[in-house]
C-alpha positions in Angstrom: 68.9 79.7 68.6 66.9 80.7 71.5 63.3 80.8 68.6 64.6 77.5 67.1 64.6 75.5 70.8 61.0 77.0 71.7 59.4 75.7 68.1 61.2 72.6 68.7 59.6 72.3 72.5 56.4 73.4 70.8 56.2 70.7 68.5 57.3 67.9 70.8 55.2 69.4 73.6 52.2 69.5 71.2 52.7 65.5 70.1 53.7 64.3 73.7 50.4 66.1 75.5 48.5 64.6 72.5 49.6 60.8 73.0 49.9 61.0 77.0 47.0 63.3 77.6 44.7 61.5 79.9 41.6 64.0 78.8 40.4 62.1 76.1 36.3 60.9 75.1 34.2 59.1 77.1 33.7 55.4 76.7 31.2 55.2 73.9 27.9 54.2 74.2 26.4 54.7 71.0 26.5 53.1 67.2 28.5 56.4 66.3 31.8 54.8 66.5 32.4 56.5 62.6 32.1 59.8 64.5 35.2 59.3 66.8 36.9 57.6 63.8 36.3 61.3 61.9 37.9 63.0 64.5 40.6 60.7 64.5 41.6 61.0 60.9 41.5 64.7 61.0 43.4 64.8 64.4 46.0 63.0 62.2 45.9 65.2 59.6 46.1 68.5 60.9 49.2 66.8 63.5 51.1 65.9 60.8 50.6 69.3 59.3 51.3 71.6 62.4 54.5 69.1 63.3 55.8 69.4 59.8 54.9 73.5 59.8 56.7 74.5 62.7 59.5 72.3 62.4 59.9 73.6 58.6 60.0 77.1 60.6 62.5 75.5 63.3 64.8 74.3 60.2 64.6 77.8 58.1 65.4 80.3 61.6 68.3 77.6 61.9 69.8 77.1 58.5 69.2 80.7 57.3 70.3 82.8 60.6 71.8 85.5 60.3 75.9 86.2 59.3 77.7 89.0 58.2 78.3 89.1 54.7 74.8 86.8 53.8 72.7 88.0 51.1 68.7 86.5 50.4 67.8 85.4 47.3 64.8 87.1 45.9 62.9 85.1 44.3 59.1 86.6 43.9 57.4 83.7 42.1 58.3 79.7 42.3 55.2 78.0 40.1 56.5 74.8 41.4 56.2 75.2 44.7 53.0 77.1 44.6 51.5 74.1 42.8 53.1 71.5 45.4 51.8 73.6 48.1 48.4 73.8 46.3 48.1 70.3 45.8 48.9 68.8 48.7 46.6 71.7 50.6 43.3 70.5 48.5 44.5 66.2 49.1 44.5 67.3 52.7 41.4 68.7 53.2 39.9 66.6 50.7 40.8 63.5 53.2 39.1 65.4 56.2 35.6 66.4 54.3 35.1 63.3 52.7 34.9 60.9 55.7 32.6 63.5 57.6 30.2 63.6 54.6 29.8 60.2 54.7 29.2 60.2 58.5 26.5 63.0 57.9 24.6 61.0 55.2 24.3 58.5 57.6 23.6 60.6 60.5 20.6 62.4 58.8 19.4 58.8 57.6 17.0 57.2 60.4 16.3 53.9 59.6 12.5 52.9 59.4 12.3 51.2 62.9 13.8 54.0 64.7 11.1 54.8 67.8 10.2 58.3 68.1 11.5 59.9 71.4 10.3 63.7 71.9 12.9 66.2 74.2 11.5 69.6 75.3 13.6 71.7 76.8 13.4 75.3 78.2 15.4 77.6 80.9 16.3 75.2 82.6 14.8 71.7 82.8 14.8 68.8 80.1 11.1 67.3 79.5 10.3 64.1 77.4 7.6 62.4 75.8 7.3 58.8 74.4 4.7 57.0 72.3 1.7 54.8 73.9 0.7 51.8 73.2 -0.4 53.1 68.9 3.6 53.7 68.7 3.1 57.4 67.6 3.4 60.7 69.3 0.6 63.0 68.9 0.5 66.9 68.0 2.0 69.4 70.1 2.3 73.3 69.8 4.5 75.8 71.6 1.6 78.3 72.2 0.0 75.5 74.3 1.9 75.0 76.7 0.6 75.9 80.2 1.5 74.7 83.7 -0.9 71.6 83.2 -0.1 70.8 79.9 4.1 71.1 80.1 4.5 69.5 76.9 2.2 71.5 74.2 0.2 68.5 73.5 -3.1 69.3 71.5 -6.2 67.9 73.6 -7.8 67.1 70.9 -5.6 65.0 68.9 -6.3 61.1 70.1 -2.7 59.7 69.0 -1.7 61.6 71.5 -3.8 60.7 74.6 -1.7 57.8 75.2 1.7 59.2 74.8 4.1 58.9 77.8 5.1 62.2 79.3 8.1 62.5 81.7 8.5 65.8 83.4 11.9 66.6 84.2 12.4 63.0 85.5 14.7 60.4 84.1 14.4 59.2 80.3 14.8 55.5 79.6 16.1 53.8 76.9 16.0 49.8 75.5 19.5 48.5 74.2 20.2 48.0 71.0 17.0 49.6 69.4 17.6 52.8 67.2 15.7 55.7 68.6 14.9 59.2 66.9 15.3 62.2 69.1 13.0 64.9 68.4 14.2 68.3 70.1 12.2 71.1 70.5 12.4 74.3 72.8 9.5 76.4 74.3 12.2 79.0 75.4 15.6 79.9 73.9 18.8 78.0 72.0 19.5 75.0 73.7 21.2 71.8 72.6 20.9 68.0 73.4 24.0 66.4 74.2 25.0 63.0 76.3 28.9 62.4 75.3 28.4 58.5 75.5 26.2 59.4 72.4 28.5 61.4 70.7 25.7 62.5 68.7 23.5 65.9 69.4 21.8 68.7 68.1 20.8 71.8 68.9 17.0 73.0 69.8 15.4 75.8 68.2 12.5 77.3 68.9 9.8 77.6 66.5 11.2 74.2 64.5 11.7 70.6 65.3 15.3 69.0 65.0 16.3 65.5 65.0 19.4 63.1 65.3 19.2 59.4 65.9 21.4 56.9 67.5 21.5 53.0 69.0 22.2 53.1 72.7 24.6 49.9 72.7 24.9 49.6 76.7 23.2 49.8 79.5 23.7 52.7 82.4 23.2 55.8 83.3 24.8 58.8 81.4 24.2 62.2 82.2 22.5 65.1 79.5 24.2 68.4 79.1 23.1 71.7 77.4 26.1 72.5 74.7 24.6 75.7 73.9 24.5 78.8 76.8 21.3 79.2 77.2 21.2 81.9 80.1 22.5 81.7 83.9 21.2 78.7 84.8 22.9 76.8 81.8 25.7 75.2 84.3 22.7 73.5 86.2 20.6 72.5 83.2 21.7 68.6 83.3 19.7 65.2 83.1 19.8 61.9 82.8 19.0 59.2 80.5 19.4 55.3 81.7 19.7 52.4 79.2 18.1 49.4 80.2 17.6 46.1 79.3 14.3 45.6 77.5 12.3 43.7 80.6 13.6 46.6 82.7 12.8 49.4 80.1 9.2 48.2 79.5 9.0 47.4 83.4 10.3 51.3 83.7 7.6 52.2 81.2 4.6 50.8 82.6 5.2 52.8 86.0 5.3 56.3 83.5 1.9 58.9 83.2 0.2 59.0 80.2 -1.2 62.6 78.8 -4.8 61.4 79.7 -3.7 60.5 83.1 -1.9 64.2 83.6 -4.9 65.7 82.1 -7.2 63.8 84.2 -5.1 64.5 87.5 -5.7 68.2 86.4 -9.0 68.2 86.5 -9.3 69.1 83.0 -9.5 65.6 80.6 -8.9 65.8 77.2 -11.3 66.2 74.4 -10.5 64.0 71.5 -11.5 64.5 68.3 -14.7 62.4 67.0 
């Protein structure tokens, strides 16, 4: 009796810390609503399958204890039961792949008005860069980053003379305007992540990674590094700030351009003819 009480605490234990648990997501702040309702479905799923588990386990300890004189059954092979079980296993996790495939298509599908938003992070500090006024980012290469040149950016490439380039300051964000996050790292594994978002990805050197996402309200959320990344991981953090569109170009207009960082340098750039 003493097993069939603790499975039975276990499963009401399990479902009451579930529904009265006060650690739950952060107030979105993203389009990626389809993401929490993903998690949602398979937190539903895999409930209903642990609860029905150990209380199937609960009822067999109970009904089938032990008393003198009992015998078991043997019964090697039930074709039934194995095709019940079979069944009812693939409908399961049928229903938890096929809403996250449909949340990946659309995750990996930026739409065409997305702005480009460049992340460089290395051990441990997060970087950004934004496009000018000619709305594209310009080249940039691992091998040339240097202390005046943080970013990579090729010196010779003229798209990229205007781009904006933030140095481990705050990145700003307009409302309600998709953006595509391009991560790199000059360094080791890190990974991009504001919970608000719910979306993120991790940075590799050597190749360029992307999610996208629609901030959809203004404030200040705060960037964490969800991959260890060495001992200063706990201390990697940043911040990106959603504004209103007269604040964010306001916000914009106060940033450095390459030129200007190249320029303040001492060394301007050389753009192509």
């Amino acid at each position: 009796m003493a097993v069939v009480l603790i499975l039975v605490l276990i499963v009401v234990g399990s479902v009451l810390f579930h529904v009265l648990s006060p650690w739950w997501w952060t107030p979105i702040a993203s389009n990626w609503t389809y993401i929490d309702s993903t998690l949602v479905i398979t937190f539903w799923i895999t409930g209903i399958v642990f609860v029905a588990v150990v209380s199937f386990m609960a009822y067999c300890v109970f009904r089938f204890r032990h008393k003198p004189g009992n015998q078991a059954a043997y019964e090697p092979e039930n074709r039934r039961l194995e095709w019940l079980l079979a069944s009812g296993t693939a409908v399961g996790v049928a229903a938890m792949l096929a809403p996250g495939l449909v949340v990946w298509n659309q995750f990996i599908t930026v739409p065409d008005d997305a702005v480009p938003v460049e992340v460089v992070s290395q051990q441990w500090l997060w970087n950004f860069r934004l496009p000018g006024a000619d709305g594209k980012l310009g080249r940039a290469e691992t091998r040339d980053v240097s202390a005046d040149n943080p970013l990579g950016l090729n010196k010779n490439d003229a798209s990229g003379l205007d781009d904006v380039i933030i140095e481990g300051g705050e990145l700003h964000l307009p409302v309600g305007k998709p953006v595509r996050i391009l991560l790199r790292s000059v360094d080791v594994l890190h990974d991009f992540y504001v919970p608000e978002f719910r979306a993120k990805m991790d940075m590799i050197p050597g190749m360029i990674t992307y999610f996208w996402f629609t901030p959809t309200r203004t404030g200040s959320f705060e960037i964490l590094c969800a991959e260890l990344c060495g001992v200063g991981h706990p201390q990697m953090r940043g911040t990106v700030v959603v504004d209103e569109d007269a604040d964010y170009q306001t916000w914009l207009g106060q940033q450095q351009t390459f030129t200007q960082l190249m320029a303040s340098s001492g060394e301007p750039p050389r753009p192509a003819n």
